[in-house]
C-alpha positions as CSV (number, residue, x, y, z in Angstrom):
1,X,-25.2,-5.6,38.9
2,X,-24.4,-3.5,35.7
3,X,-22.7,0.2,36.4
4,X,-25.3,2.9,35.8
5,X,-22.4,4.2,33.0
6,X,-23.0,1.2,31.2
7,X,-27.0,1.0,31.3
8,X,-26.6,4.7,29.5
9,X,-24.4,3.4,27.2
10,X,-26.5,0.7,26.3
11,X,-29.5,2.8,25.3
12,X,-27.6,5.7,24.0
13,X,-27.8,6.3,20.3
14,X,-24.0,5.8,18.8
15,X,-23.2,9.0,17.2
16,X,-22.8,8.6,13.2
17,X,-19.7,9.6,11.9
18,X,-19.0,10.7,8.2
19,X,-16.3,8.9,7.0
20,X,-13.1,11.2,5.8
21,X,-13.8,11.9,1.9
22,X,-11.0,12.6,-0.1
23,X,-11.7,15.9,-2.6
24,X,-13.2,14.7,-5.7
25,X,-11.1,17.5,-8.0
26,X,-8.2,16.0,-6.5
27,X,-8.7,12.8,-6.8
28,X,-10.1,13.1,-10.7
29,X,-6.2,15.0,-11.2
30,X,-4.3,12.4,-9.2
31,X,-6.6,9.5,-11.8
32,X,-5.6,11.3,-14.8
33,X,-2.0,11.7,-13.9
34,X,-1.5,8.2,-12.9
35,X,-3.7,7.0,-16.0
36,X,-1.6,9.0,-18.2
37,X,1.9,8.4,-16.3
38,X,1.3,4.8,-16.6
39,X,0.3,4.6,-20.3
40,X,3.2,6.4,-21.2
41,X,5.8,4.1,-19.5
42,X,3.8,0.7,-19.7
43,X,1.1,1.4,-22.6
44,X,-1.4,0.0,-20.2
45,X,-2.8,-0.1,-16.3
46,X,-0.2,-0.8,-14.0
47,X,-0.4,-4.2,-12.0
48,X,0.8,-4.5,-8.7
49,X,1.4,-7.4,-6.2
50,X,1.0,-6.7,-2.5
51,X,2.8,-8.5,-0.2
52,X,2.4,-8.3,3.4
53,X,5.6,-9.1,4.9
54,X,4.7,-9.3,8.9
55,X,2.7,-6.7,10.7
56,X,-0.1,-5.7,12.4
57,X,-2.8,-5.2,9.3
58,X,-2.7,-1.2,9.4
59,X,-1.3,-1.0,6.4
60,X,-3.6,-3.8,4.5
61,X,-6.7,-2.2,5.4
62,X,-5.4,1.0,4.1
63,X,-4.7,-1.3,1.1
64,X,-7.9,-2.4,0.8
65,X,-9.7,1.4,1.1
66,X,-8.1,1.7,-1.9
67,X,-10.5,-1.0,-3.7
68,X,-13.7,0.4,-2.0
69,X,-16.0,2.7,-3.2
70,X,-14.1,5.7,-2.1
71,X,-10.9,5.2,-3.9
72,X,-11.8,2.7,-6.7
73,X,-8.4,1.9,-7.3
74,X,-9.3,0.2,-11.3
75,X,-10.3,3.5,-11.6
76,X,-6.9,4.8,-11.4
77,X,-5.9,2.6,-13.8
78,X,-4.1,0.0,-11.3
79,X,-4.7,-3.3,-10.3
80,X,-3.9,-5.7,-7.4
81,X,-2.3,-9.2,-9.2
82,X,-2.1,-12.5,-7.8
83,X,0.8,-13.4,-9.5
84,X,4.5,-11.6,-9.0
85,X,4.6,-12.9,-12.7
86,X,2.1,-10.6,-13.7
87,X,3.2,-7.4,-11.6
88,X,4.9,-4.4,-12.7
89,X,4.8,-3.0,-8.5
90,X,5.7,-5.6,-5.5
91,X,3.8,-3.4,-3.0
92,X,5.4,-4.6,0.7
93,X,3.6,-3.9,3.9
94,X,5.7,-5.3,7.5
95,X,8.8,-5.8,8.9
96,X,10.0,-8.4,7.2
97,X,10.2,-11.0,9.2
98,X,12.9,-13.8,8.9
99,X,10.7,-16.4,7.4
100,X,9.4,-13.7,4.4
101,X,12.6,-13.4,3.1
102,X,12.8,-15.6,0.9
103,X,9.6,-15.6,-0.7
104,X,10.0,-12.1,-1.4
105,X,13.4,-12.4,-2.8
106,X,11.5,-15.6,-5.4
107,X,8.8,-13.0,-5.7
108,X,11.0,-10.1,-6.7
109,X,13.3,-12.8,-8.9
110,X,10.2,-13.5,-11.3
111,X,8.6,-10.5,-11.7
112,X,9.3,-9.5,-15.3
113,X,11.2,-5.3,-16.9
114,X,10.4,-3.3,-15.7
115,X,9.7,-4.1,-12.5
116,X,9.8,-1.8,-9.2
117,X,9.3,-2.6,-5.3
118,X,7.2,-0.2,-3.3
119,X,7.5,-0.6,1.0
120,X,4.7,0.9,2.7
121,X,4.8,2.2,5.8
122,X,7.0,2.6,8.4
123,X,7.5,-0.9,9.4
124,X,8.3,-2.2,5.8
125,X,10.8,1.4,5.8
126,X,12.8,0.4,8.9
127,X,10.9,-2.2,11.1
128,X,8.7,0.7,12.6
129,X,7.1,-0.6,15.8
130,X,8.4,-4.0,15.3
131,X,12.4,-2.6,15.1
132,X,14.8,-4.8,16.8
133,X,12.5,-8.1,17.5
134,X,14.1,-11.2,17.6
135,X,11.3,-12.2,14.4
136,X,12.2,-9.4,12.0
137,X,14.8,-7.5,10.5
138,X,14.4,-3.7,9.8
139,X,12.3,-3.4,7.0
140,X,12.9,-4.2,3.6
141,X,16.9,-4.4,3.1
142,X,17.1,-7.8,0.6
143,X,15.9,-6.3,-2.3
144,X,16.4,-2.7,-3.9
145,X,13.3,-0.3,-3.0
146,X,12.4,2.3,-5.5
147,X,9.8,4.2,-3.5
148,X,8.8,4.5,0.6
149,X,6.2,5.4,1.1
150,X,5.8,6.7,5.5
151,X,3.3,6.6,7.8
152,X,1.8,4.0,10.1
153,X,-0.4,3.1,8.1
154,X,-0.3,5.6,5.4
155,X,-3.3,6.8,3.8
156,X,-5.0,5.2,0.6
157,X,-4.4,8.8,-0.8
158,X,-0.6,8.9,-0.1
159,X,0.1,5.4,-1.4
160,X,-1.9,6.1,-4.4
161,X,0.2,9.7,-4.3
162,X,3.6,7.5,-3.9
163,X,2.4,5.4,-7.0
164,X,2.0,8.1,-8.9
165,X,6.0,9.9,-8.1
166,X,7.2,6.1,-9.2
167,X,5.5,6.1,-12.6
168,X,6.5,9.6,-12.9
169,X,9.8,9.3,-12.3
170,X,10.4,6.7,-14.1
171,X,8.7,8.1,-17.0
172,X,12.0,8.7,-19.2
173,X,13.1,5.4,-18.3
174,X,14.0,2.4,-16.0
């Protein structure tokens, strides 16, 4: 016989809740300074290659509220790639676990100048949650990172924000 809780439950009416909207002045400034950051280092959109090294998908879905409706990332003047051939970012999310290595370190060997590597969250910082398994290392340590970016998962507005300090500071040169 079903618990009285869960009868109510059943015929209770969910409560809506708005989703968390980023402030549209700040998001038209942070699209104008990534548009114009990466036009003057690349003359052109910036095309990044995401990589999820291990993990537990925090950090992808964060990835992917980037290409929604909210975020729009082509509106930022950024892409997601298919190819590392094509990329100017290798975006990692995970641990790196034992059997990624490699691929990333072919991924990050073809990737044409200039070329930066971006780890996302904590676990692609230093392992994060996953720290000390018998599967993974402690983040990304085989290939030179250029920006972290924290948080577990960080938010669609902080990687976009972490983008942005790599095209900035890299504005004067490689």
């Amino acid at each position: 016989m079903p618990s009285l809780k869960l009868l109510r439950n059943l015929w209770k009416r969910s409560e809506a809740r708005a989703f968390p909207l980023a402030q549209a002045e700040i998001l038209t400034a942070l699209q104008a300074r990534l548009q114009e950051a990466s036009q003057r280092r690349l003359g052109r959109s910036l095309a990044v290659r995401h990589v999820d090294t291990g993990g537990c998908g925090g950090c992808e879905l964060e990835l992917q509220a980037l290409a929604s409706v909210v975020y729009d990332l082509s509106r930022y003047g950024l892409s997601f790639v298919e190819s590392p051939r094509h990329a100017d970012v290798l975006l990692l999310t995970g641990p790196m676990t034992h059997n990624m290595k490699a691929g990333v370190e072919r991924a990050y060997a073809v990737m044409g100048q200039p070329k930066w590597v971006v780890a996302v969250g904590d676990c692609a910082i230093d392992g994060g949650v996953f720290q000390g398994s018998y599967a993974c290392g402690n983040g990304v340590t085989t290939i030179p990172v250029d920006v972290v970016i924290r948080g577990c998962p960080p938010t669609p507005h902080q990687i976009l924000e972490g983008l942005l300090m790599l095209l900035e500071a890299n504005a004067t040169g490689g």
